[in-house]
DRENTOR-565144 format. One line per field, with one value per residue: residue in one letter; chain; residue number from 1; x, y, z of N, C-alpha, C, O in turn. Coordinates in nm, 2 decimals, padded with zeros to 4 digits. Layout:
% DRENTOR-565144
r: c(a,...)
c: c(A,...)
k: c(NUM,...)
n_x: c(X,...)
n_y: c(Y,...)
n_z: c(Z,...)
ca_x: c(X,...)
ca_y: c(Y,...)
ca_z: c(Z,...)
c_x: c(X,...)
c_y: c(Y,...)
c_z: c(Z,...)
o_x: c(X,...)
o_y: c(Y,...)
o_z: c(Z,...)
***
This chain:
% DRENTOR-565144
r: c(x,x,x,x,x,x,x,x,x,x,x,x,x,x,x,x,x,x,x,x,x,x,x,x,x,x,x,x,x,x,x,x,x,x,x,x,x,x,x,x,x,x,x,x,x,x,x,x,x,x,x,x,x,x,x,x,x,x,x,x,x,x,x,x,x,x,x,x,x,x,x,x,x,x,x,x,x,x,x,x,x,x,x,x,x,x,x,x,x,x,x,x,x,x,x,x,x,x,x,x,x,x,x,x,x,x,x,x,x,x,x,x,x,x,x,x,x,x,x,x,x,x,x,x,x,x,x,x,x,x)
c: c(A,A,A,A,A,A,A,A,A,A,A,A,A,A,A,A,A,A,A,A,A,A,A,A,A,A,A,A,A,A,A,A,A,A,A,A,A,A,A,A,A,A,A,A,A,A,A,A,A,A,A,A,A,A,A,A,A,A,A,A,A,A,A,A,A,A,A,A,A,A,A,A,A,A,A,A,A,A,A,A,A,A,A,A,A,A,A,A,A,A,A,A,A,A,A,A,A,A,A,A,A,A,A,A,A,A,A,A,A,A,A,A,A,A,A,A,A,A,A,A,A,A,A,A,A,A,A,A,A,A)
k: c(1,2,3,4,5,6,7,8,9,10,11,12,13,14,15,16,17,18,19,20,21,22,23,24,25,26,27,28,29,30,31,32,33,34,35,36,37,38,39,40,41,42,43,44,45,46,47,48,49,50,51,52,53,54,55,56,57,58,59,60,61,62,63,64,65,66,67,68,69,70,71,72,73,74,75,76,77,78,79,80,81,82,83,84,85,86,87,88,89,90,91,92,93,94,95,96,97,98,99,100,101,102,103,104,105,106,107,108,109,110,111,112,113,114,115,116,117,118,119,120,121,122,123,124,125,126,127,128,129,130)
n_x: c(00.08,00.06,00.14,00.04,00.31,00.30,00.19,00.39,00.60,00.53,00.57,00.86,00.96,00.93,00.76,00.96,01.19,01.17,01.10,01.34,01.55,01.91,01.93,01.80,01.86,01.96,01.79,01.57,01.64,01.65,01.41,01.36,01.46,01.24,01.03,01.09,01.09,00.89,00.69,00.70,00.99,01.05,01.03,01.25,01.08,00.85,00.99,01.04,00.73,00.66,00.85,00.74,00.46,00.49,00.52,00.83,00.99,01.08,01.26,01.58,01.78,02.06,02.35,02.49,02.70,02.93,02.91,02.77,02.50,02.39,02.17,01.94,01.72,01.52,01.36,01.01,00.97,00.95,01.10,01.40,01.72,01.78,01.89,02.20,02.15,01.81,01.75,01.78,01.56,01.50,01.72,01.78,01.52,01.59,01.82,01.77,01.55,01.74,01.90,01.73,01.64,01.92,02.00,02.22,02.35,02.30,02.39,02.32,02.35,02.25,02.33,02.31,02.21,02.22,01.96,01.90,01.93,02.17,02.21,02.36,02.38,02.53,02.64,02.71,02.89,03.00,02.88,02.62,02.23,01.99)
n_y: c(-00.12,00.21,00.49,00.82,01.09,01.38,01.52,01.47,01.55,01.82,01.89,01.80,01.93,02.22,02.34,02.22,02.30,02.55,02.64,02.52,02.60,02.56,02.42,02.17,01.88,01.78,01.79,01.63,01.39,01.34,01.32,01.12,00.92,00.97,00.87,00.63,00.51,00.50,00.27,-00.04,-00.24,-00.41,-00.65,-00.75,-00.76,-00.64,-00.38,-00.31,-00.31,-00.11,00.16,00.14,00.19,00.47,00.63,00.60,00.47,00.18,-00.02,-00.21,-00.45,-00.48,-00.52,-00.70,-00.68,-00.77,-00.49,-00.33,-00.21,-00.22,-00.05,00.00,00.23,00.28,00.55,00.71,00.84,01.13,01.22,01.14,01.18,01.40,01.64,01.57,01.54,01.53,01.24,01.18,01.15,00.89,00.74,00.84,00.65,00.41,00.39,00.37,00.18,-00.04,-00.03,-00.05,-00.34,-00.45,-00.39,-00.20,00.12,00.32,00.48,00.64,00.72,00.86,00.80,00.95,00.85,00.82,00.74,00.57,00.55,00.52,00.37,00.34,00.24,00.18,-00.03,00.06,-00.12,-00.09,00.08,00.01,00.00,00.21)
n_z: c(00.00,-00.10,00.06,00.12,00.10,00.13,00.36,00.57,00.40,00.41,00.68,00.78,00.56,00.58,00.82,01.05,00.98,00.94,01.21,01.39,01.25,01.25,01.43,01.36,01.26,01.49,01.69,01.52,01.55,01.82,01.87,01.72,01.85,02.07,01.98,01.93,02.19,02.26,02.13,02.17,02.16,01.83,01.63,01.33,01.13,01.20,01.22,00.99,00.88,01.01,00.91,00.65,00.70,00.84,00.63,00.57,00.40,00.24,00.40,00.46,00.64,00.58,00.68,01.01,01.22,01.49,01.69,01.52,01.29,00.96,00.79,00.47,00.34,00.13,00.06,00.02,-00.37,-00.35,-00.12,-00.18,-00.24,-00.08,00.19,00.38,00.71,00.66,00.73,00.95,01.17,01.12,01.16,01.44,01.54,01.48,01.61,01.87,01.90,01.85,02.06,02.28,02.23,02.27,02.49,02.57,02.46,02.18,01.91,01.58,01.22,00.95,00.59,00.30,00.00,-00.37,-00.46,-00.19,00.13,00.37,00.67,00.93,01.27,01.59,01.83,02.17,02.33,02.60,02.74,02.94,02.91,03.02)
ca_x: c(00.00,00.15,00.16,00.10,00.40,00.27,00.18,00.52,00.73,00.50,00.62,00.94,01.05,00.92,00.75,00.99,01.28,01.15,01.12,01.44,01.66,02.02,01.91,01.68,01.91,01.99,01.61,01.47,01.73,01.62,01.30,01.37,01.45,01.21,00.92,01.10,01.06,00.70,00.66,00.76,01.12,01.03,01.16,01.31,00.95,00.83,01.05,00.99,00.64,00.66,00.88,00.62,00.33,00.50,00.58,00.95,01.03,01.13,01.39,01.62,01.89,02.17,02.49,02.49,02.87,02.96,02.83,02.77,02.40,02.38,02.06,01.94,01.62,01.52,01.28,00.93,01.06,00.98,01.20,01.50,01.81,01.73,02.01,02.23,02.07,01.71,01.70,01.80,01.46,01.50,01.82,01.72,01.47,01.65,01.95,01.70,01.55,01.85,01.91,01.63,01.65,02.04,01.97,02.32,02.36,02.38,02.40,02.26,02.36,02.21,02.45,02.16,02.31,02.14,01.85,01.88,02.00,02.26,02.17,02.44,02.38,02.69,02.58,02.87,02.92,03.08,02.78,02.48,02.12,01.92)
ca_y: c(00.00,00.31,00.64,00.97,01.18,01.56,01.59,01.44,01.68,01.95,01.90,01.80,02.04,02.40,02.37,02.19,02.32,02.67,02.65,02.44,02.61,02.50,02.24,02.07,01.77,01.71,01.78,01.54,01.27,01.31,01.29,00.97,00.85,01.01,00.78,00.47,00.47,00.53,00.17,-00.14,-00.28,-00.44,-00.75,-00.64,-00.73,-00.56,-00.25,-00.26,-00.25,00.04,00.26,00.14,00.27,00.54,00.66,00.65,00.40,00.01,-00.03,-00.31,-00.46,-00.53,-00.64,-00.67,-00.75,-00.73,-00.38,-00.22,-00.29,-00.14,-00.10,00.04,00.24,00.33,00.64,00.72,00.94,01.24,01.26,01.10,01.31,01.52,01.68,01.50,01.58,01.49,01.12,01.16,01.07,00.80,00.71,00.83,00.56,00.27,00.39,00.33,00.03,-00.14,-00.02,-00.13,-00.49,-00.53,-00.31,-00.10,00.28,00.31,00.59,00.62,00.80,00.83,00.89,00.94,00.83,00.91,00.66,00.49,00.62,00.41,00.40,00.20,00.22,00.16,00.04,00.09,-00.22,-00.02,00.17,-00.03,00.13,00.26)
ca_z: c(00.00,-00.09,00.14,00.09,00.26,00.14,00.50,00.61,00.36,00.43,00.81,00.75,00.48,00.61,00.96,01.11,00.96,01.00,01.37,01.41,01.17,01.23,01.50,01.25,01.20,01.64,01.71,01.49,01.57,01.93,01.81,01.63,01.92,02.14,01.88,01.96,02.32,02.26,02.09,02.24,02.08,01.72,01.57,01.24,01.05,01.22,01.18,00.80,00.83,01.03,00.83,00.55,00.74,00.87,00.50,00.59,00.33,00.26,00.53,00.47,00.73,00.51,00.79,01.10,01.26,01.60,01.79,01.38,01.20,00.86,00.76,00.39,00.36,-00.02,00.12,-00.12,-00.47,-00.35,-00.04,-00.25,-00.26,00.04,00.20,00.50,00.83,00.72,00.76,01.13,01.23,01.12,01.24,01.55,01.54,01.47,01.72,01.99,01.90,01.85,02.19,02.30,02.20,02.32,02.67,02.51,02.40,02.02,01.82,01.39,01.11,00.79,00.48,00.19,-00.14,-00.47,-00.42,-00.07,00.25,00.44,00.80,01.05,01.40,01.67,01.99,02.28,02.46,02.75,02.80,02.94,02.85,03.13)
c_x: c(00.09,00.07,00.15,00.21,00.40,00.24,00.32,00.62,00.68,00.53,00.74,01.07,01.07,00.88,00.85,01.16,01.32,01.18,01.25,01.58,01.84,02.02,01.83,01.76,01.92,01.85,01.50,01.54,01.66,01.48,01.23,01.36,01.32,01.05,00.93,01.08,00.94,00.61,00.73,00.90,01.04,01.09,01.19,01.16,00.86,00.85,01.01,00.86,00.59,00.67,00.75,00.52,00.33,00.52,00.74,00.99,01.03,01.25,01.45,01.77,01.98,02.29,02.43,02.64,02.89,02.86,02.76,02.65,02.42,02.29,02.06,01.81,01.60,01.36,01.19,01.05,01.05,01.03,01.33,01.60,01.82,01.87,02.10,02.20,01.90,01.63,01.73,01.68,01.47,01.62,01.83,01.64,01.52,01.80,01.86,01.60,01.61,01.90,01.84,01.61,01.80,02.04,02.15,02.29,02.38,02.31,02.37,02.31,02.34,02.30,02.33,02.25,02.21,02.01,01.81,01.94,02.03,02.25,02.26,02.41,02.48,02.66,02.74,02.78,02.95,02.98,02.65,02.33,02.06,01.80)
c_y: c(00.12,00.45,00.74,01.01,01.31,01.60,01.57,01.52,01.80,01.96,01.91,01.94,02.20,02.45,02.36,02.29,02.49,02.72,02.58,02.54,02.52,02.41,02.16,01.93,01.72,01.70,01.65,01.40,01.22,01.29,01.15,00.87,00.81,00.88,00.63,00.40,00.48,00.40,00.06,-00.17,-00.37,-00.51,-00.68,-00.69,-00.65,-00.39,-00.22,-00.23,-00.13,00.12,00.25,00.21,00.43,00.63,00.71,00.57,00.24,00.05,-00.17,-00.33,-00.49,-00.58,-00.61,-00.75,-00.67,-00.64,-00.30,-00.32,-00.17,-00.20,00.02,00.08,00.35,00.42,00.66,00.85,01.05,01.31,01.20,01.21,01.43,01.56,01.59,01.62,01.57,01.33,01.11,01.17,00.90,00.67,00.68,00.69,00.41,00.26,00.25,00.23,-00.05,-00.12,-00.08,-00.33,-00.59,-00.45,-00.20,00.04,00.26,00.43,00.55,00.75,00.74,00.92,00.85,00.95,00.87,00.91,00.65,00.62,00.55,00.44,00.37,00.33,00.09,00.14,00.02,-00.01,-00.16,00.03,00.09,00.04,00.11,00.23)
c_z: c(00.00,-00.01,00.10,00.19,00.22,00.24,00.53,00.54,00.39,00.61,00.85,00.70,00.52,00.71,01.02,01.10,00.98,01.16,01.43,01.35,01.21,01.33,01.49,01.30,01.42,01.68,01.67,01.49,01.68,01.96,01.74,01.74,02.06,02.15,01.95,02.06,02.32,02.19,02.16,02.13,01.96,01.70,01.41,01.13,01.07,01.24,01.02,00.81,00.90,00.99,00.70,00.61,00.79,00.72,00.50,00.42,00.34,00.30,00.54,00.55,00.60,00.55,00.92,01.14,01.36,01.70,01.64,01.32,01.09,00.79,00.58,00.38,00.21,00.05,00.01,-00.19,-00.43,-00.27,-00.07,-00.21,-00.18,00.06,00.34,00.60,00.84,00.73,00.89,01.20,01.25,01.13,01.38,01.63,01.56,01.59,01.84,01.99,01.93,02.02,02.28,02.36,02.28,02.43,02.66,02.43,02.29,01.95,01.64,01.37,01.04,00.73,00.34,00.10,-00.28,-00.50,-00.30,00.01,00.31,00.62,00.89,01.23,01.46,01.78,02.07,02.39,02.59,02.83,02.77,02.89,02.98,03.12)
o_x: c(00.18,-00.04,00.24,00.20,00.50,00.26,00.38,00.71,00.76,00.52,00.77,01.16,01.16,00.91,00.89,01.23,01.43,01.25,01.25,01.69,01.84,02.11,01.79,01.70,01.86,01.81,01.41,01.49,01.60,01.44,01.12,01.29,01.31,00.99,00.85,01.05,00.89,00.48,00.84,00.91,00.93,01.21,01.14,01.17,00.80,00.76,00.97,00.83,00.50,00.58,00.68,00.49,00.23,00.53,00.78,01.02,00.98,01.33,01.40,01.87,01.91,02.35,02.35,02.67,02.89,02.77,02.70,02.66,02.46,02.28,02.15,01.74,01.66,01.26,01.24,01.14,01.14,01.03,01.39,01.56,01.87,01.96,02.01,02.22,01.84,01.51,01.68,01.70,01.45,01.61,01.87,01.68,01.49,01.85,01.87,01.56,01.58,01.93,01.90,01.58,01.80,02.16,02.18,02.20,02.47,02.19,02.40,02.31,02.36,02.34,02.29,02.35,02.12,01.94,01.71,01.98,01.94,02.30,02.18,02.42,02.50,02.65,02.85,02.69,02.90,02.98,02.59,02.34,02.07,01.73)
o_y: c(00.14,00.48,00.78,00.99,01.38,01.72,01.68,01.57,01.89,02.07,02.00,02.00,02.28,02.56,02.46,02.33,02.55,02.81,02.59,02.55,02.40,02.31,02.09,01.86,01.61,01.59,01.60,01.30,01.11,01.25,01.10,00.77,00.70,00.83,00.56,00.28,00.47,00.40,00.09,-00.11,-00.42,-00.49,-00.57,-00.63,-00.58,-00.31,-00.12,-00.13,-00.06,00.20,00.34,00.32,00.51,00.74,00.82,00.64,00.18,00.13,-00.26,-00.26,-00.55,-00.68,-00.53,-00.86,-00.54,-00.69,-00.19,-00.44,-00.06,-00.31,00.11,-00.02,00.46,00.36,00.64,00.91,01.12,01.43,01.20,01.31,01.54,01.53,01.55,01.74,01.59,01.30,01.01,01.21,00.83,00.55,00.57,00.64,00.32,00.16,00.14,00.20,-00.14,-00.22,-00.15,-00.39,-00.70,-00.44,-00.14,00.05,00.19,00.46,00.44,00.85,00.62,01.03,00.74,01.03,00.95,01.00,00.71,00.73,00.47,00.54,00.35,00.45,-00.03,00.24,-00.02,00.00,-00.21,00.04,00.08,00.15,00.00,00.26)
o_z: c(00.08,-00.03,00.03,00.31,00.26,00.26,00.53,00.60,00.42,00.65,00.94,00.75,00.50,00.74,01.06,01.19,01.00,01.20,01.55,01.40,01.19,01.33,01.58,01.38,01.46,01.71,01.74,01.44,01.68,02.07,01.73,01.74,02.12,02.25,02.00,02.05,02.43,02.19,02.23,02.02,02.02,01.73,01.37,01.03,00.99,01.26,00.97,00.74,00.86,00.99,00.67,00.56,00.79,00.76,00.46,00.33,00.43,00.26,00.61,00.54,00.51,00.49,00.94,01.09,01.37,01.76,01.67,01.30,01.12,00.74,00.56,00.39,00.20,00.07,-00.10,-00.14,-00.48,-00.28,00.04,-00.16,-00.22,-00.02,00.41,00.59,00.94,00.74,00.95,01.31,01.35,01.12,01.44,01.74,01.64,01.63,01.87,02.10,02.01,02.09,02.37,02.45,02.32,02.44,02.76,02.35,02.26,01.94,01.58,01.44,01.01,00.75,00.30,00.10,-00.27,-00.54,-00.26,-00.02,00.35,00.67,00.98,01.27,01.43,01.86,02.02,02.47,02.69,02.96,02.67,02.83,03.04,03.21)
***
């Protein structure tokens, strides 16, 4: 089932970014995260049909090695190509799941490539999650 996201760019692209200006990209990270605590932890089928419902995108794990998941999330075409700092929602998101699930601290970045956007979340062994 496909999504509209004209509400989601129109929130995204000019409210949010309006009232945020240069701490758009930390804002909606902590934001990302803020979502995930607001859902129980997700097994990863459940993570995809999330971002699908959520109109984030098809969200695919692609590695997972060690404390490093790298996930791949081909976002709908008309948030393609955005600029780096607004997939950090959705980084956010997936930090703190993954957190979630292994009771460890872990940190996301998204690196948006010309299609996809490359997600890896890093959780830190050292540091239990609260």
């Amino acid at each position: 089932m496909s999504q509209p996201t004209f509400a989601i760019e129109l929130l995204r692209d000019y409210v949010l970014t309006d009232l945020l200006g240069e701490d758009y990209g930390q804002v909606i990270y902590w934001a990302g995260k803020r979502v995930a605590r607001k859902f129980p932890v997700m097994p990863d089928d459940e993570l995809v049909a999330f971002f699908e419902e959520a109109g984030w995108g098809q969200l695919t794990l692609v590695k997972e090695k060690g404390s490093k998941f790298s996930f791949e999330l081909v976002p709908p075409p008309s948030t393609q190509q955005k600029a780096t700092g607004y997939y950090q929602l959705e980084a956010g998101f997936l930090a703190e799941q993954i957190a979630g699930r292994l009771q460890y601290v872990a940190e996301g970045f998204a690196e948006p490539a010309r299609q996809t956007v490359h997600i890896t979340v890093q959780l830190d062994r050292k540091d239990s999650y609260e």
